[in-house]
C-alpha positions in Angstrom: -15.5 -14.6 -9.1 -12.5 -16.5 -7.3 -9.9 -15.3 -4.8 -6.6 -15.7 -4.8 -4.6 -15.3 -1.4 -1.3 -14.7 -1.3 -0.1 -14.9 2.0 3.9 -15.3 4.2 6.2 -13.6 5.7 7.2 -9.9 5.2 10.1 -9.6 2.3 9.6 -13.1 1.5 7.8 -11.6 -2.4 4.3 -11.7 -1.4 4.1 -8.6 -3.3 5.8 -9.7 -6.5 4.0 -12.9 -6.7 0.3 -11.1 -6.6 1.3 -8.5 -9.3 2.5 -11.4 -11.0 -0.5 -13.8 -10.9 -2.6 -10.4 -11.7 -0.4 -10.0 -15.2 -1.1 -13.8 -16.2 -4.6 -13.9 -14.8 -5.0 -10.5 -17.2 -2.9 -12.2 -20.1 -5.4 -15.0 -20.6 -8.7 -12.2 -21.0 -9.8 -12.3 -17.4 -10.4 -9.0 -15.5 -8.4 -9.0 -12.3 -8.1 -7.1 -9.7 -5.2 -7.0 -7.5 -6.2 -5.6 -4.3 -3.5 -4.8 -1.6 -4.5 -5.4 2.7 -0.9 -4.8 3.6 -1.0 -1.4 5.1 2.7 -0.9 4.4 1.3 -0.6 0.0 3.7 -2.0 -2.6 1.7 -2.5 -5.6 2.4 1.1 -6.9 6.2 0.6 -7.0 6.4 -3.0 -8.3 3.8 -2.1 -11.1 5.5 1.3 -11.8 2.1 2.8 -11.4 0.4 5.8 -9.5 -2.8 4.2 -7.7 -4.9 5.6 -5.6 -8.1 5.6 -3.3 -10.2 3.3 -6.3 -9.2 0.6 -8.4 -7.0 1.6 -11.1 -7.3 0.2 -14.6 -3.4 0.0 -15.5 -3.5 -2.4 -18.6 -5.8 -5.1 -20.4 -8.4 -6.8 -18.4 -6.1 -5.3 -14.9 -6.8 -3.1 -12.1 -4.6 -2.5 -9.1 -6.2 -1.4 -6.1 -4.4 0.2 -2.4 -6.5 1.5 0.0 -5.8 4.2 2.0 -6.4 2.6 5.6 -6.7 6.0 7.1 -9.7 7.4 4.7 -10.8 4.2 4.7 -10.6 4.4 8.7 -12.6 7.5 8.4 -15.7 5.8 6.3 -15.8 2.9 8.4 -15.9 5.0 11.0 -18.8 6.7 10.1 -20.7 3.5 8.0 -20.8 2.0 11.9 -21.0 5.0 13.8 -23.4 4.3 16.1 -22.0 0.9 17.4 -18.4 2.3 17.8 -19.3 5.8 19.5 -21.7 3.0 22.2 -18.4 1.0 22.4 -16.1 3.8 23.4 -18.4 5.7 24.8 -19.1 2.3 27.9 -15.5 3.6 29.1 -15.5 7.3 29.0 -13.1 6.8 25.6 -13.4 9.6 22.8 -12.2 8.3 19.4 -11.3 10.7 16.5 -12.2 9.2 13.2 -8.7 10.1 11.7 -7.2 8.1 14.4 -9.8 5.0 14.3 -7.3 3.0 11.8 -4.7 3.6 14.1 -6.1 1.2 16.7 -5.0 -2.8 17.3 -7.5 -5.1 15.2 -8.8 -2.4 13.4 -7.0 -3.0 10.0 -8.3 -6.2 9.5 -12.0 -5.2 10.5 -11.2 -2.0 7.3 -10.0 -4.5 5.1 -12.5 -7.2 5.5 -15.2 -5.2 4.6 -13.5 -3.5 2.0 -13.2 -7.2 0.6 -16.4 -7.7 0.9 -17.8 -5.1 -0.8 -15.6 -6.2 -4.0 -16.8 -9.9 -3.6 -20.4 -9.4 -3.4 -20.2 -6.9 -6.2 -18.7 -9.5 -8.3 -17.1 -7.1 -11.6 -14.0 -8.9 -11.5 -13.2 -12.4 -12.7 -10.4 -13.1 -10.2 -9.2 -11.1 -6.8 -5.6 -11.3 -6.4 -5.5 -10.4 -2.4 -1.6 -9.4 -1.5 -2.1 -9.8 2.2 -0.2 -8.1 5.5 2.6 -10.4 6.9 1.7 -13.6 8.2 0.4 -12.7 11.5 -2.6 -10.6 10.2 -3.6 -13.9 8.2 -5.7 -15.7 10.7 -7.6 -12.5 12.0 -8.8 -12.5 8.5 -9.8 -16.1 8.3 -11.6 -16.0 11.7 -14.5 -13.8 9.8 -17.2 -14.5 12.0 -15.9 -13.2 15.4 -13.8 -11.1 13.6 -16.2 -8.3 15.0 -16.1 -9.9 18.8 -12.2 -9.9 18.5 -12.3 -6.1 18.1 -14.2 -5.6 20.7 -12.1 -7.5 22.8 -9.2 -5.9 21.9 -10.6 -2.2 22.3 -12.4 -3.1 25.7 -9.1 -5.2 27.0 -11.3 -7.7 28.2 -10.9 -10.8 26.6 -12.9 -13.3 28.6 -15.7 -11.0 28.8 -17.1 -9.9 25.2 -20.3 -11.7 25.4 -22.0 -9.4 28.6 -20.5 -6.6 26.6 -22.7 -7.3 23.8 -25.2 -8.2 26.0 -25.2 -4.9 27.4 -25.0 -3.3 23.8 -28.7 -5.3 22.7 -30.4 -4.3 25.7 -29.6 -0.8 26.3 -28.7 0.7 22.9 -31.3 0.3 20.1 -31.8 -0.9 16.8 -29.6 1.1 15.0 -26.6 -0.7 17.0 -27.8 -3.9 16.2 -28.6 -3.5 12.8 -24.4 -2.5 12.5 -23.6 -5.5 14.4 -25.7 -7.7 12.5 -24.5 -6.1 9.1 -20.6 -6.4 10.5 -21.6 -10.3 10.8 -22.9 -11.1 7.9 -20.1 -9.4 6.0 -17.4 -11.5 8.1 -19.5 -14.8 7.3 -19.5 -13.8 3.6 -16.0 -13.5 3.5 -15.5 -16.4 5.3 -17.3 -18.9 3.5 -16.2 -17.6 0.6 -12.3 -18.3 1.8 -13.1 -21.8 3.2 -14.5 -22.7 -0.6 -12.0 -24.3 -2.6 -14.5 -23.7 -5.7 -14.1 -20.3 -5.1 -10.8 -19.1 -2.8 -6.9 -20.9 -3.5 -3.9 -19.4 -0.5 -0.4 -19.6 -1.7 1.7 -19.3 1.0 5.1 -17.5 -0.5 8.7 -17.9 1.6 12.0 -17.9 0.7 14.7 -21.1 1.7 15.9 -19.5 5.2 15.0 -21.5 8.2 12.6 -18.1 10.0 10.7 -17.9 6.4 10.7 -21.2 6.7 9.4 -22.2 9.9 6.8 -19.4 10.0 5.2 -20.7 6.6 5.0 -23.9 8.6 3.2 -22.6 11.2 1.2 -20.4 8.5 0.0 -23.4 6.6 -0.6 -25.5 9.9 -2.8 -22.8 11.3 -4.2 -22.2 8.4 -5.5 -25.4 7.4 -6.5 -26.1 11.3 -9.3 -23.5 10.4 -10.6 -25.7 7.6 -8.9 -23.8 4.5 -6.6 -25.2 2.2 -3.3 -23.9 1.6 -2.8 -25.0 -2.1 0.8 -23.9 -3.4 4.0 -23.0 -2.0 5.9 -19.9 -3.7 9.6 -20.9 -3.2 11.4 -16.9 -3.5 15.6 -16.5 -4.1 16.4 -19.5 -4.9 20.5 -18.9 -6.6 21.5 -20.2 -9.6 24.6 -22.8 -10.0 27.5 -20.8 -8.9 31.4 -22.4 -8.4 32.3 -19.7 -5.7 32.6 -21.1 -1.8 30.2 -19.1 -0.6 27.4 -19.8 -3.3 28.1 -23.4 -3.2 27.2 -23.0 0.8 24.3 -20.9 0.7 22.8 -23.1 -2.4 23.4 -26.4 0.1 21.3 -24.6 2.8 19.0 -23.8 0.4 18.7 -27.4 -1.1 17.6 -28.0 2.1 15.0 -26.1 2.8 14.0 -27.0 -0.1 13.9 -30.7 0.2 12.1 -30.3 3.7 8.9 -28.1 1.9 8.8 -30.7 -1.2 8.6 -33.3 1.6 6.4 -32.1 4.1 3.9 -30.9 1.5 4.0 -33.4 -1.6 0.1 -32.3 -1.4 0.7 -29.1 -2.7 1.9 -27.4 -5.6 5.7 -26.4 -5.2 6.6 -23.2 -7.1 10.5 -22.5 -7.1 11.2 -19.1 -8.1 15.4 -17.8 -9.0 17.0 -14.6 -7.4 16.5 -12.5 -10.4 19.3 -10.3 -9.5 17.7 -7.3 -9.7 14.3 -5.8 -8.1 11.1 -7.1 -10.0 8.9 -4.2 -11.2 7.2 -3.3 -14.2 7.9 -5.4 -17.5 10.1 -7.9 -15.5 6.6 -9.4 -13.9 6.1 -11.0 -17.2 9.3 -13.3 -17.0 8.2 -14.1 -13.4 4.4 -14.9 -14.5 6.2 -16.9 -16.9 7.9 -19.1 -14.6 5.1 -19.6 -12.1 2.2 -20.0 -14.5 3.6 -20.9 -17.9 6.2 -23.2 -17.1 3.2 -25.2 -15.0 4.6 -25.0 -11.8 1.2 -23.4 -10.6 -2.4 -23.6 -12.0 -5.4 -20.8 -12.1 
């Protein structure tokens, strides 16, 4: 099985390009799933498909997958029970179980092992993973504390976690452990798998503005400073040639932009992408899988 990230900015076309890598990956025979950990689900719309709480097979050799977070919350919730109630339970705080997913950290803890499940059961040839917005990238690399970084975020105490868990192996039991330990492993599954080029690729997707921009910069830089290889860059919106003023401006700023990326990152595949002038859904991923995987511009 390999894993395919596809991480950037909100409403850069994270979205599009997944669907899209999921339609060629599924062209050429191989089973794909493309498995949303953006809370705020697209898939359905751009596919023109119903999914729901399992993987849906919506054509040849594809599935589509969006959680719910909040029944996932729920099963999480009760799958680690015992260390969660001990958690809360230090600081006199009662947690409902339809408002665990609710909580800061928590979505990434939910998704991880969502992902893992999928990974270690291995039924798929390729994982298309349409990620959250940038920021909930790194949580997600940073597998193996992943766990301590909840705590630290429930308990507020950020410079204290280890006596916490300290406190948590010698007072209560086995049961809590054995949830910790399993919480671990999972989170050093995931991330070795991610760190493996043999198995994981990111492609970072923007669009030629100077936030997209700069924050796929500081994506790719942080990123890579945990030992993972970011290696493609989706280019989204670029505009045709157009004779009006204003075109003529906007496609200078975007030349730019453009220039810079091709530049900075001559190690990495650059993927350029045209404002198709209407939203991308449905049949119209095919032209788009086209011109990312067809014309070259990116390999599987």
């Amino acid at each position: 099985m390999k894993l395919i990230y596809v991480a950037g900015k909100g409403g850069v076309g994270k979205s599009v390009t997944s669907s899209a890598t999921g339609i060629w990956t599924s062209n050429l025979g191989l089973d794909t799933l493309t498995f949303s950990m953006d809370p705020a689900h697209s898939l359905s719309d751009i596919f023109d498909v119903e999914l729901g709480s399992q993987p849906k097979n919506i054509r040849d050799h594809l599935f589509a997958y969006e959680p719910d977070l909040t029944e996932e919350a729920k099963g999480f919730f009760r799958r680690y029970k015992n260390i969660l109630t001990a958690l809360f339970g230090l600081f006199e705080v009662e947690v409902k179980p339809e408002d665990f997913g609710n909580m800061p950290g928590v979505s990434e803890l939910i998704f991880m092992d969502k992902l893992n499940d999928i990974f270690v059961e291995k039924k798929y040839d390729y994982v298309v993973i349409d990620s959250a917005p940038t920021a909930m990238v790194l949580p997600l690399l940073q597998l193996p504390s992943i766990t301590t970084g909840f705590v630290t975020r429930v308990l507020g105490m950020r410079n204290k976690w280890i006596g916490v868990l300290n406190l948590l192996e010698s007072g209560f039991g086995d049961s809590i452990l054995k949830e910790i330990r399993t919480m671990r492993v999972k989170a050093e599954t995931m991330r070795n798998a991610l760190i493996d080029p043999k198995i994981a690729t990111i492609t970072a997707v923007t669009i030629p503005e100077k936030a997209a921009v700069e924050e796929t910069r500081r994506l790719i830089e942080t990123v890579e400073s945990h030992g993972v290889h970011v290696s493609s860059v989706v280019i989204n919106h670029v505009m045709s040639e157009c004779d009006c003023q204003f075109c003529q401006r906007k496609m200078t700023s975007q030349r730019s932009y453009i220039q810079g990326l091709q530049a900075q990152y001559s190690d990495k595949r650059i993927a350029i992408l045209p404002d198709y002038g209407a939203e991308v859904k449905g049949d119209a991923l095919q032209q788009v899988a086209q011109d990312l995987y067809g014309k070259g511009q990116i390999e599987i």
